[in-house]
C-alpha positions as CSV (number, residue, x, y, z in Angstrom):
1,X,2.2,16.6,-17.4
2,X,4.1,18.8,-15.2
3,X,8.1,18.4,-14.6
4,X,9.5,18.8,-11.3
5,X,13.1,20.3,-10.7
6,X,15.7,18.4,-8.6
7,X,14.7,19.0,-5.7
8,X,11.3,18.0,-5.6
9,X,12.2,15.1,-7.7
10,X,14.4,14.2,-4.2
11,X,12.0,15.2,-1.8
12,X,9.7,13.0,-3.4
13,X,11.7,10.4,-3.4
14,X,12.9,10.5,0.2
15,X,9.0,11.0,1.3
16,X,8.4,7.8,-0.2
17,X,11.5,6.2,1.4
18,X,10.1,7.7,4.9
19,X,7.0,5.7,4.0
20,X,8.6,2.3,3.3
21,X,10.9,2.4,6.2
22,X,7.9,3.0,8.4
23,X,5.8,-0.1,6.9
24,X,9.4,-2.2,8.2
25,X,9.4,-0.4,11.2
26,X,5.8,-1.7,11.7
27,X,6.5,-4.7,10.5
28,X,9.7,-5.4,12.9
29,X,7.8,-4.4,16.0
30,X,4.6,-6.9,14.7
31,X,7.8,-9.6,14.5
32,X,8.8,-8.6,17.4
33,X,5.8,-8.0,19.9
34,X,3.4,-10.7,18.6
35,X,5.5,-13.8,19.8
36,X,6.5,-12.6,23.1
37,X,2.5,-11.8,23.5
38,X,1.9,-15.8,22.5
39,X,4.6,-16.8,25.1
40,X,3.1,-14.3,28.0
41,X,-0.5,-16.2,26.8
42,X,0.7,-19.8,27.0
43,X,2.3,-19.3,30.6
44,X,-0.8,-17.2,31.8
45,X,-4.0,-18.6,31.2
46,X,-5.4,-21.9,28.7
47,X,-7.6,-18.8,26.5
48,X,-5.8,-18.3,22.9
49,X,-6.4,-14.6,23.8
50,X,-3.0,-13.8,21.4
51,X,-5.2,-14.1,18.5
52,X,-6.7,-11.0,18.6
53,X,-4.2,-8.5,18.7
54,X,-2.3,-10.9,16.4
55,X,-5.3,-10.5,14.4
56,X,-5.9,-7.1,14.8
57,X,-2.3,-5.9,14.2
58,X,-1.9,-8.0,11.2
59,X,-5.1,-6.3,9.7
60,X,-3.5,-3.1,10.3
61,X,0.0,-4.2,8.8
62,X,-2.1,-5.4,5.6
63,X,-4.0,-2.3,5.5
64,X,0.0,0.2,5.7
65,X,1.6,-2.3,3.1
66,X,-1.4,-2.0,0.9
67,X,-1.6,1.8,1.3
68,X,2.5,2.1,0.7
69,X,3.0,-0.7,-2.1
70,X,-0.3,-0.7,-3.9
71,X,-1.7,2.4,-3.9
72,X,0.8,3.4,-6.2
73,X,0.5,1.0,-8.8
74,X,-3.3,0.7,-8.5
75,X,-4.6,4.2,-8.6
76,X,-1.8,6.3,-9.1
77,X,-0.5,8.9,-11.9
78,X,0.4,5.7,-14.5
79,X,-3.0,3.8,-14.0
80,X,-4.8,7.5,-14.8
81,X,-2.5,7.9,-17.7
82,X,-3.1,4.2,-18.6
83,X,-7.1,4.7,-18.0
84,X,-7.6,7.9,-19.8
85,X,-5.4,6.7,-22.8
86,X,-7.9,3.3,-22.9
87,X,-11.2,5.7,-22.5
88,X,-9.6,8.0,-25.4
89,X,-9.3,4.9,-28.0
90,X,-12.2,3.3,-26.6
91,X,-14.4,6.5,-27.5
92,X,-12.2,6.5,-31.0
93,X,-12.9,3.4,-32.2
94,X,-16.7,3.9,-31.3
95,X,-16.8,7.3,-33.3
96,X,-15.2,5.1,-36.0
97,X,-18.1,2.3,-35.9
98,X,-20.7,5.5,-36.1
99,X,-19.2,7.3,-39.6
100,X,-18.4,3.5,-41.7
């Protein structure tokens, strides 16, 4: 396992601040943008057209707050540590059945 100074303990850090602020920042401007879209569609026209980019957008803020707040936990360094660990005493306790 490698150990990183300082600084790129902080530079990590802040990249991954960068990251969350910008998964708000997306977040605020769905907020923000997809109501005054639904009042522009109710005093324009009887078609629920709002729904798609509604839709659309909320895919895409799923898709940023998955990639920013599950990524890590799912397939990051921990779960390869945790996996590799479980394979280890998996193959272990099957070298153990082999040699009783």
């Amino acid at each position: 396992m490698e150990q990183l100074s300082e600084n790129e303990r902080y530079l990590k850090a802040k990249a991954r601040m960068e990251q969350i602020k910008g998964f708000y920042w997306h977040l605020f401007t769905y907020i923000l943008i997809i109501p005054i879209l639904g009042v522009v569609n109710y005093l324009t026209t009887d078609f629920p057209w709002v729904i798609f980019p509604a839709l659309g957008w909320g895919i895409g803020l799923a898709i940023h707050w998955f990639a920013i707040f599950m990524r890590h936990s799912m397939f990051g360094k921990q779960w390869e540590e945790r996996k590799i660990r479980e394979f280890m005493q998996e193959d272990e306790d099957q070298q153990r059945q082999l040699y009783q």
